[in-house]
N, C-alpha and C positions, 0 to 999 in steps of 0.2 A: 690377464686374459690368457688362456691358455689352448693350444688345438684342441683336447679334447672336449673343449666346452664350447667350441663354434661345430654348430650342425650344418650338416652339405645342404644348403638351401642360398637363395640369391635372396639380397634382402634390397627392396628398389626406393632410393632416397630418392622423393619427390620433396624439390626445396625451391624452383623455381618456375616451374611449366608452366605458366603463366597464358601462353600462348593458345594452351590445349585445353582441356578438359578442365582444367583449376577455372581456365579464366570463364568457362559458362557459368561458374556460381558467383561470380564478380558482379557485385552490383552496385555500382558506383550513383552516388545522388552527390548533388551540386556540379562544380564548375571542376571542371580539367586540372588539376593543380601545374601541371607541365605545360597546359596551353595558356594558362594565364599567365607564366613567366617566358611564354616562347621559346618551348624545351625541348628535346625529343627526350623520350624515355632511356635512350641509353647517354644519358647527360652524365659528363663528372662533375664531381665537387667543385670544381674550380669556374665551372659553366654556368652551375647554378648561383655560386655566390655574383659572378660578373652578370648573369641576366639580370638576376635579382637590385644588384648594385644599378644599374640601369635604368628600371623602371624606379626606383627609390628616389633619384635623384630627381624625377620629373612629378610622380605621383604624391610625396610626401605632404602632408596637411601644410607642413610649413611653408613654399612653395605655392599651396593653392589656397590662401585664408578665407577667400571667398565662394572658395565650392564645398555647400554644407554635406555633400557626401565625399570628399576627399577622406575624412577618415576611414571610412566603412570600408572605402575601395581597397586605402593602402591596409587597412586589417586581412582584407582576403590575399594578397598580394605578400605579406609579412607570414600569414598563413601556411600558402602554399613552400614559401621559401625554408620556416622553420622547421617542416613535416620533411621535405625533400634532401636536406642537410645532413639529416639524422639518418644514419644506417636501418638501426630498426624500426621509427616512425613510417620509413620511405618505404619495408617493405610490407609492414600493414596496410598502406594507404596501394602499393602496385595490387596487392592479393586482394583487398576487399575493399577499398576504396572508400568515402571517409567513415564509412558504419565499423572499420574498423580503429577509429582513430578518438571513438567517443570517449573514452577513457582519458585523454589525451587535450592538451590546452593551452599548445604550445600557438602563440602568435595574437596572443591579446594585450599584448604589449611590445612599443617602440622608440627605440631612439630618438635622438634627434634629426633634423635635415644634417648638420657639421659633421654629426659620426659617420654617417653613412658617405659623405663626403670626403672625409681628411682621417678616418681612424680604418674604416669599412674597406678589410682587401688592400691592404696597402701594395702588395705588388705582384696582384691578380693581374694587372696589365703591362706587367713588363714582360716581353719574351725572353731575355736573358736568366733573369729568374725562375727557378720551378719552384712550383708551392708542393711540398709534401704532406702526406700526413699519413694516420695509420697504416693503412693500407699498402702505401707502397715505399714507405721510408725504407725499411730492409732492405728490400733487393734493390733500390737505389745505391744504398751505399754502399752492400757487397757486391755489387757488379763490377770492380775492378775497377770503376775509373778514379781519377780524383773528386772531393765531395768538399765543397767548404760551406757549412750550413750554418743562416742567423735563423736562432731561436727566439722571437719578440710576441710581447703582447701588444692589444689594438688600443691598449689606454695607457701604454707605458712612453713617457714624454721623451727620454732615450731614445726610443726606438724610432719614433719617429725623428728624430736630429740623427741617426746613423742614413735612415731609409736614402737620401739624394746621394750620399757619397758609396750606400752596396749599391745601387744603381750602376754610378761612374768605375766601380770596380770591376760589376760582373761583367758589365762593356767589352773592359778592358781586356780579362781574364777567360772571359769565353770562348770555349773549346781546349783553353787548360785546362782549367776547372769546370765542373759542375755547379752550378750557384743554384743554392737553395734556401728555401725559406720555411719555417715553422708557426704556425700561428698557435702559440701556447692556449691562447682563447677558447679556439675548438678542438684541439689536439691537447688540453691537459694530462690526459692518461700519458701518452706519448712522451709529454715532454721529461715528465715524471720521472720516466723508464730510463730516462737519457743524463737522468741526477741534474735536469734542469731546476735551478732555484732563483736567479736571475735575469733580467732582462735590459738590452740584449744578450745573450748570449752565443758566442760565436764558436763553432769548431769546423778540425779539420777531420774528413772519414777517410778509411780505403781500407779495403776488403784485408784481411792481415797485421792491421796495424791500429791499434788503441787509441779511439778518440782524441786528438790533442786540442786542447783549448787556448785560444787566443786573450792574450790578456794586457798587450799593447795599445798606445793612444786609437782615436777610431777613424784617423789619416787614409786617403784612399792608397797614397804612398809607404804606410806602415804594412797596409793590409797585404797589397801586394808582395813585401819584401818579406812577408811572412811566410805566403802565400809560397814564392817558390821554391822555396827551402824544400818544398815535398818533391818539385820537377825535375827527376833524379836522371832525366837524359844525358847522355851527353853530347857535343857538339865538340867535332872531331876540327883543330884548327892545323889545316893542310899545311900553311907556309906562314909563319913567323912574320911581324909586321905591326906596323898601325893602320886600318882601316879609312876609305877616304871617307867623309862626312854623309855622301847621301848611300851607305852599305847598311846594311841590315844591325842595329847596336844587337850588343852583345845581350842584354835581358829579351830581346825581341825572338833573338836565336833560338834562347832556352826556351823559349814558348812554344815556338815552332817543332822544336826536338819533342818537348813533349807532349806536342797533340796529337805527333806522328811516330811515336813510339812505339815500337815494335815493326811499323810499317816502313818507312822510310829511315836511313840513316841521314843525321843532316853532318853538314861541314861548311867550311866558307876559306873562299882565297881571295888573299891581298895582291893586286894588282900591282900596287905600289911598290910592291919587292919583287913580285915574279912577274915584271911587266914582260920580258923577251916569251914566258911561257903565255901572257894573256895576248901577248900580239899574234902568237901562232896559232891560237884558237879564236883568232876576229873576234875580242872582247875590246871593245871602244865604252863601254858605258858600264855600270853598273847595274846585276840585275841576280835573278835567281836562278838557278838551273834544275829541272830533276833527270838524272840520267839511269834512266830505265836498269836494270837486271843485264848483263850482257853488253852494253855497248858504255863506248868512253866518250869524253868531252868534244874529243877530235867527228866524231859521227853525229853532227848537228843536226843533222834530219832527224835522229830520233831522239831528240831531247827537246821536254819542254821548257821552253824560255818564258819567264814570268818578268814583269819588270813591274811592279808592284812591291811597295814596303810594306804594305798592311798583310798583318800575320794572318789574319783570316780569309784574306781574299788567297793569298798563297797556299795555306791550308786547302781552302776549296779547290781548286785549281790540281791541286797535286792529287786531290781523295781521286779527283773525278778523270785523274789519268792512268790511276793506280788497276790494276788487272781486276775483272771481276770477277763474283765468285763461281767454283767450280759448276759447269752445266751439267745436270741429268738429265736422263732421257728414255721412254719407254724400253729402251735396249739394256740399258747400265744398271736402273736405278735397283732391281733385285739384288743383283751381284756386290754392288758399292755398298748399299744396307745392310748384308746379312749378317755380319760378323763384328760391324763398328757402330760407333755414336755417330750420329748425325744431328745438325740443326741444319733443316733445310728449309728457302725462303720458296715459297709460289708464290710466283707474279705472275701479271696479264699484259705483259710488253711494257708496260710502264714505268719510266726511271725518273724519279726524284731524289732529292736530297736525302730525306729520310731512307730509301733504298740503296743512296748512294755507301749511308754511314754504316751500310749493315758489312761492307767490306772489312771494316774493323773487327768483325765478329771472331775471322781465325784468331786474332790476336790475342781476343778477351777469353774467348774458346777453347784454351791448351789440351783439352782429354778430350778433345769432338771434331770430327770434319763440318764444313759447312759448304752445303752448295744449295743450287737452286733450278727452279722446276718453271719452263714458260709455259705456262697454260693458255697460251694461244698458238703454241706449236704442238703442244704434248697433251692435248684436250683428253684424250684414254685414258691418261694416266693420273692425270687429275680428278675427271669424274670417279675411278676409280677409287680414291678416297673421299669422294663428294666436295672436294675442291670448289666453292663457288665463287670467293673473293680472294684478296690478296691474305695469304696467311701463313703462321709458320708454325714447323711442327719438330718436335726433337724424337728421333727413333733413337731406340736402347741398346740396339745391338743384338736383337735375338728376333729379327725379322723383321721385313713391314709389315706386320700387322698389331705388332708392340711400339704404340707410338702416343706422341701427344700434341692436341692441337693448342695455341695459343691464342688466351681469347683477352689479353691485358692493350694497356697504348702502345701504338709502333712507334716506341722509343726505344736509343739504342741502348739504356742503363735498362728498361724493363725486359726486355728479350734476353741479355745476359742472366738475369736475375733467374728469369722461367727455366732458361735453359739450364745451368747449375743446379737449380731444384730438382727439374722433373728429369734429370738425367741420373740422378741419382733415386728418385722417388720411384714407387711402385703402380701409378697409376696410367690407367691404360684408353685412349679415346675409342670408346664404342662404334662399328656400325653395323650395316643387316648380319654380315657375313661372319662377326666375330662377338656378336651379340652372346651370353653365358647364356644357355636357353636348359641344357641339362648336364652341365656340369657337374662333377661328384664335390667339389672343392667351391667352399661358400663366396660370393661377391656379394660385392656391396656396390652399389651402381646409383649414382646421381644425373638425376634426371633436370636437365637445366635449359634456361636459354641465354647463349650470350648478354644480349642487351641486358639483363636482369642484373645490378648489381649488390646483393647479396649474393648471387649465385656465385658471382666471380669473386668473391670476397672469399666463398668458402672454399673453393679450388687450392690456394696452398695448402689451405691449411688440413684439405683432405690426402693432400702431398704428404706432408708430416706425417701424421696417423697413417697413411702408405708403410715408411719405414719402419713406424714402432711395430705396426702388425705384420711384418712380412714375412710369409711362410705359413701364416693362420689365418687372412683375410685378404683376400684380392679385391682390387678397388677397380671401378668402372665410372665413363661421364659420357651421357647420349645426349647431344645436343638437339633435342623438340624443334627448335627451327628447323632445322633439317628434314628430321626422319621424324616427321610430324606422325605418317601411320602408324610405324614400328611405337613409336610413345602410345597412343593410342591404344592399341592392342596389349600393351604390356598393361597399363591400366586400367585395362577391363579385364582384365584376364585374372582368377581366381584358382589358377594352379596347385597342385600341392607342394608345397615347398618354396611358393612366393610369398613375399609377403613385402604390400604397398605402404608407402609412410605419405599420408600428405601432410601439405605445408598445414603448420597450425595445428596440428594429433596430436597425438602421445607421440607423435617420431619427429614430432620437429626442431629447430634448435633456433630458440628465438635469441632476442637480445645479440651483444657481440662475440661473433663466433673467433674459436681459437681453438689450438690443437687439443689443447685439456678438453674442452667442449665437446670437442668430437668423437674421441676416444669414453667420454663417459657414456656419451650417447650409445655409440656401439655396445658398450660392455653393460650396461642398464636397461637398453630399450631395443637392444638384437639380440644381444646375445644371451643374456639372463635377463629380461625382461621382467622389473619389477611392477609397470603400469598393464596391468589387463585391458586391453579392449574390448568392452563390451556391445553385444548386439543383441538386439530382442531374439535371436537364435538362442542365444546362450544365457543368458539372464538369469531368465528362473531356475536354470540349470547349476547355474555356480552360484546367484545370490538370493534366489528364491528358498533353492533347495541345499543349503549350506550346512555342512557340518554341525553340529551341535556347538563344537567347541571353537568356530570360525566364525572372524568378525570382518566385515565387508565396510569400506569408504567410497562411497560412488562421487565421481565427480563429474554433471550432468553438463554438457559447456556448448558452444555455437562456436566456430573456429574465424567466426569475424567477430566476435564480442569480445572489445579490447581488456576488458577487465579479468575475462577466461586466457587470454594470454597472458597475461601477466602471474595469473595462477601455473600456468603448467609448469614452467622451471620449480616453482615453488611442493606443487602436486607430487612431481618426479622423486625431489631430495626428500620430501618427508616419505616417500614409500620407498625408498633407502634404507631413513632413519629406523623402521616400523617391520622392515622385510622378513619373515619368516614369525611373526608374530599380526600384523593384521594384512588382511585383503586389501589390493590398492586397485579401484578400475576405472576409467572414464566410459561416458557415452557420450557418442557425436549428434547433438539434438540436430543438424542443418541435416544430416543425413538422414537419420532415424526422427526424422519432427512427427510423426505420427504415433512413434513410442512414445518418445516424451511428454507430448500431451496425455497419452494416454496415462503414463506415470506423474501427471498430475504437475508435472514443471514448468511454470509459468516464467520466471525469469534468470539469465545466466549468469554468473556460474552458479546451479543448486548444488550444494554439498549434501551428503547422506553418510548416514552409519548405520548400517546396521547388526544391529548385535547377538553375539554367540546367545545362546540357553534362552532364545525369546519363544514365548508362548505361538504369537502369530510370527508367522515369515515374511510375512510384507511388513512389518513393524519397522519402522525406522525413525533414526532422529535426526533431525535438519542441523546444521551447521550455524549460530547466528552469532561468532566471533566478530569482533572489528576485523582483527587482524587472520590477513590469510598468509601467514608467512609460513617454512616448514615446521617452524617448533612447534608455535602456535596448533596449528594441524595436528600435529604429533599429539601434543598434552592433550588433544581434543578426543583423538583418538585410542590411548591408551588409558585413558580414565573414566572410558568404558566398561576397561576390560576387568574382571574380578581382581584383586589382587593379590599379590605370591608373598609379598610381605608381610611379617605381621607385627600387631603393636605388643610391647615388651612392656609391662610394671617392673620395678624394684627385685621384688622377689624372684620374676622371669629371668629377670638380668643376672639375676646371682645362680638359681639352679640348670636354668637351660644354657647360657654362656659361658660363666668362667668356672660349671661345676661338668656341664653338658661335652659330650663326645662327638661336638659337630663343629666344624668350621661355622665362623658369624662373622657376616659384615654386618653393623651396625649405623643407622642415620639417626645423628643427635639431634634435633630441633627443637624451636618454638611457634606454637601456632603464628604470633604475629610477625613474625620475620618473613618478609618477603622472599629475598633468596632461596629462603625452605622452601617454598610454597612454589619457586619455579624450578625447584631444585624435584622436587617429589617425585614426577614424571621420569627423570632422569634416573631416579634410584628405582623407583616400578620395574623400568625396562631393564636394569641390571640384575634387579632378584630375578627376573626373566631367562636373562642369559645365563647366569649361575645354579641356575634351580636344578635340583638331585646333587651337586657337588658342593656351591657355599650355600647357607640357608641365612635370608635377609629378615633384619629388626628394625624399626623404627621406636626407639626413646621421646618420648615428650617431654623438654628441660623444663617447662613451665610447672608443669605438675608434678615431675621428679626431680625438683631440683639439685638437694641433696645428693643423690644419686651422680646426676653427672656432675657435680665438684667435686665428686670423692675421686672420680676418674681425669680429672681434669679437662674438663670440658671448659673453655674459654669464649667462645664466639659459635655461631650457628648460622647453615650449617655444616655439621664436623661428622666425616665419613671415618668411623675405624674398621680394622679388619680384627677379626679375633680367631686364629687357627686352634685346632685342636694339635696339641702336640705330644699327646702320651701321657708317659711318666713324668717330661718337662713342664708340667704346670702353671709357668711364672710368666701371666698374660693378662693379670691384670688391668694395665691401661691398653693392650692392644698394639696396636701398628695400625698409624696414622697415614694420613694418604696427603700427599700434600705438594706441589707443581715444584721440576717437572718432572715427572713421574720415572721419567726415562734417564734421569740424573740418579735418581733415587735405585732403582733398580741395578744400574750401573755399580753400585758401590755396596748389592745385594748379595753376599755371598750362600751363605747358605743358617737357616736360623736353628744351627746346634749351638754357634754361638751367639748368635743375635738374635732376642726371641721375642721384644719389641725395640719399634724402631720410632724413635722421640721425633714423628713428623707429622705436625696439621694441615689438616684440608681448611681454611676459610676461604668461602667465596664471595669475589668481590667485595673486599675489605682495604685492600689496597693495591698499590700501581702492580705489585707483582702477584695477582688474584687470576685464576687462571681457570676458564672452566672445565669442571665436572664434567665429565663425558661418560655413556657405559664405557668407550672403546678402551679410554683411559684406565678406568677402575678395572675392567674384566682382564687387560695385559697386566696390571701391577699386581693381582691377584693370583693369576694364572705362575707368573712367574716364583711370587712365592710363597704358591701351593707347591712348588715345582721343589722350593728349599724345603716345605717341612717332607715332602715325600723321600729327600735325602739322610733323613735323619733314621728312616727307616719304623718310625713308628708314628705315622700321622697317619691319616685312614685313608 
């Protein structure tokens, strides 16, 4: 992607509006899936598995033998749970409700009552435990703190013999550690990534430092001793000594040191040695102290005294005495902003534990201030940003109005996570005031609503794609809850130089999103746009009245008909694969259903072709593949088109190739060989890309046999190149093309001395079979054409 190839225009990613205009064409038939599981729509994964797990245990056939519709109930109930689970089921089923789900047939089958009891969520109900998974494994375990994660499957008979003793660990261990959990089950991708191959599997994370895996007995006492080999505090021992029996032991200290790390320094004194100095400071018993910044032991008023052994109750005890973070205030908060990072927290007077922990933030926070805004004193200045609940936002340092809201769990590993990101990323929270309306420099602006999880799903990773594109793409996110009119307005609004994506187009980004995804999107469906949009405006204009030599693929689709989603990733890459050789356009029948009936389209997806040098211009031919994949598409599409290749006899071979003054790629085949047959398409498209500089043959081995044994033709099919090289002549068998290309090329120097090169192309013939591509053939070609043009006498 390059600046000059993004045009000054805002292009508005509609991915979750759900709220607004999207959801008036929402037409939901049956039952609630989130009211049957007792959900609200902004449910996580971990809510939905535990509602789910809940009604399971009471509603299960097994359970009620006697009630003959137990099963039908738990089917709609197993239904809703398998739809909800699923990233991209859940968000066909938020957007169109289950008419987009038809495609779809997840939840006709169920365990037993035992699974769902002793295998189902094993430790969805512990609080010490987090359950991770895609989604926010990352910035979990880059957020700085410590990370000790089991990776287990829900049938693995292991895992369940560790699950009582990580229980009595992460007890133990929490607020040292982080204790997490992986369910390989639904998280396989995940685990995959993490070179998970066993189960359990345990490791330790932290932001800087390379996975270490645990591989000691599975003792809650091994684990631990393992465990604190990472808790690098130290604990400062003031006076020499042996400590009396009921004093704080020495691993309990280390605990301490390191949950309070960075915050507090810890240390301990032996009474038993320095009793003249503990009698001076009225120490009669045993207990903990924290002495504030500025004052010493002797100034008991201001120190807290804890008499408490339990590291976590002292922990508590100390967060919740420790200073809080810096206040802003309508007077400050410009000046404090203008020039530095901030994460700053808005509250509403409200302090909890969760708010407590965010005092940890300087710590975890080394490149950013962090303070905070009462929205029950500073109400101006909150409204001001449209402040309505507790939230937090990280400014960039080039003013407030360059800032980002955080829409993830107020957790304190997820807020370091955001923070780190978007402090570094390019994206910017939209509102009325800083809204791109005419801008010379292109945005890209996603339009979402919190509760929507897809939406939030795509937020980093429109983070990412921030950085790749910065300086060419500026990124925008308007939250519809909100600035419900402003959404509105922008989506009706037919400006020049806007242009609207909704969920489900040609602009959408189905399945699971990730940076790669996003970045294609952009660079395929904004910025060079390979899928046209078509409207009965434009229709006859581009595929009625087409070129002579231009072939058009319609693809007629309803943006709730699950099967037309499933086409459009597929739709996209083959009008990739096809770009500057065929026409690619969709029409949206829910939009335009009065087009489509008129163009005679009864059911979705209808695929079209229609074709260059046709007599009539409405002339088209229907699509009736099994398979809608993008090859398939592709071969569908270019086998339309006249061909550039041509068939070679014997004689052809000898006066137009090894006598003729033209470059020749050559495709050796036999009718009955498969491979050729799916190979053909792929050689079409490259006498395509080649044509005016190599000129493309096809050989038939069946019928020449002869022929190709003289050349050595072994297997089919075998791609040779044949250069013209002058007075150098000696090109008899050619130059083979043969995986990987780029090894080959490598060791290509120039063909004064090398004038063929002994390497075959067979495809799919064995483990190292490599496929055919144009892009392949047209770089190994290109390159050397590149050698005979060195020679100084190739044409």
């Amino acid at each position: 992607l390059k600046p000059s190839h993004v045009s000054s225009r805002t292009w508005l990613l509609w991915l979750c509006v759900y709220s607004l205009a999207c959801l008036l064409d929402t037409v939901s038939t049956g039952e609630d899936y989130y009211q049957l599981l007792g959900l609200s729509k902004d449910a996580s994964t971990r809510e939905i598995r535990q509602a789910f797990k809940k009604l399971a245990l009471v509603m299960h056939p097994d359970k009620n033998p006697n009630d003959e519709s137990a099963h039908e109930k738990f089917l709609k109930i197993n239904r809703a749970y398998e739809v909800l689970k699923d990233e991209e089921l859940r968000r066909k089923y938020d957007k169109y409700g289950e008419r987009g789900l038809q495609d779809s047939q997840q939840g006709g089958r169920y365990e037993s009552w035992n699974f769902y009891r002793y295998d189902f969520g094993i430790y969805d109900e512990d609080l010490e435990i987090i359950t991770l998974d895609w989604g926010d494994f990352d910035a979990a375990v880059n957020s700085g703190e410590l990370w000790f994660v089991n990776f287990y499957f829900p049938r693995c008979s292991h895992c369940h013999e560790l699950a009582p003793t990580w229980r009595q660990f992460a007890k133990e261990m929490d607020g040292v550690f982080r204790i997490g959990a992986v369910n390989c089950g639904d998280n396989g991708r995940l685990c995959r990534s993490k070179g998970v191959s066993s189960y359990p599997s345990l490791y330790v994370f932290r932001a800087g430092m390379s996975a270490q895996k645990y591989f000691g007995d599975r003792s809650k006492e091994s684990l631990v001793s393992f465990a604190m080999q990472f808790v690098s505090s130290k604990v400062t021992e003031l006076w020499e000594g042996k400590p009396p029996a009921n004093c704080l032991e020495s691993q309990t200290r280390q605990k301490l040191a390191g949950m309070l790390e960075g915050l507090v320094s810890v240390g301990w004194l032996d009474c038993s040695v320095q009793a003249e100095l503990c009698e001076r400071l009225h120490v009669t018993s045993s207990f903990t102290a924290y002495s504030p910044p500025g004052s010493s032991l002797e100034q008991r008023d201001h120190m807290l005294l804890i008499h408490s052994l339990d590291v976590k109750e002292i922990y508590s005890e100390v967060i919740q005495y420790l200073p809080d973070l810096e206040s802003l205030t309508q007077d400050t908060f410009t000046d404090k902003l203008e020039n530095q990072r901030w994460l700053v927290s808005f509250t509403f007077g409200q302090k909890n534990l969760g708010s407590i922990e965010y005092r940890k933030l300087q710590v975890l926070l080394k490149e950013a201030s962090v303070g905070q805004v009462d929205c029950l004193t500073e109400s101006r200045l909150c409204d001001a940003f449209y402040i309505q609940k507790p939230s937090i936002a990280v400014f960039k340092d080039t003013g407030v109005n360059d800032f980002e809201v955080y829409h993830g769990k107020e957790l304190l590993y997820n807020v370091v996570g955001f923070a780190k990101d978007s402090a570094n990323a390019h994206v910017t929270t939209l509102l009325p005031r800083n809204f791109p309306r005419n801008e010379k420099e292109p945005w890209l602006v996603d339009f979402f609503a919190p509760w929507c999880p897809p939406c939030r799903a795509l937020l980093p990773e429109l983070r990412k794609a921030s950085v790749q594109l910065f300086g060419q793409l500026k990124f925008g996110t308007l939250d519809c809850t909100i600035h419900e009119g402003l959404c509105r307005t922008v989506s009706g609004r037919h400006s020049t130089g806007t242009r609207t994506l909704q969920a489900g187009s040609g602009g959408s980004l189905p399945g699971h999103i990730n940076e790669s995804k996003v970045l294609k999107f952009i660079e395929y469906d904004l910025v060079n746009p390979v899928v046209v949009p078509l409207t009965p405006d434009n229709f006859d204009e581009l595929v009625r009245q087409r070129r002579p030599n231009e072939t058009w693929t319609v693809d007629f689709y309803a943006p709730w008909c699950g099967p037309c989603q499933a086409l459009l990733p597929e739709w996209r890459r083959m009008a990739r694969m096809v770009n500057g050789i065929v026409k690619v356009g969709t029409v949206d029948c829910q939009k335009y259903h009065w087009f489509c009936q008129q163009e005679s389209v009864r059911a979705y997806p209808e695929i079209r072709l229609f074709p260059q040098d046709s007599r009539s211009r409405n002339h088209y031919e229907s699509y009736n593949g099994w398979h809608r994949d993008a090859h398939s598409l592709r071969a569908w599409a270019l086998g339309s088109l006249p061909r550039v290749s041509v068939d070679l006899n014997p004689e052809d071979f000898k006066q137009m190739v090894l006598r003729g003054r033209d470059h020749w790629v050559l495709d050796f085949y036999a009718p009955w060989c498969g491979p050729c047959q799916h190979f053909a398409p792929e050689f079409e498209l490259l006498a395509r890309v080649l044509q005016g500089t190599v000129r493309a043959g096809k050989l038939d081995c069946q019928a020449h046999g002869e022929t190709c044994q003289s050349v050595g033709i072994r297997a089919y099919p075998t791609v040779r190149f044949y250069p013209y090289l002058g007075s150098n002549k000696v090109r008899g068998c050619g130059a083979g093309i043969w995986p990987p290309c780029d090894a080959v090329l490598a060791e290509q120097h120039s063909l004064t001395n090398k004038h063929t090169v002994n390497i075959q192309f067979y495809l799919k013939r064995t483990k190292l079979s490599y496929r055919l591509t144009p892009q392949t053939c047209t770089k190994f070609l290109i390159l050397l054409l590149m050698g005979v043009g060195n020679t100084g006498e190739g044409r």
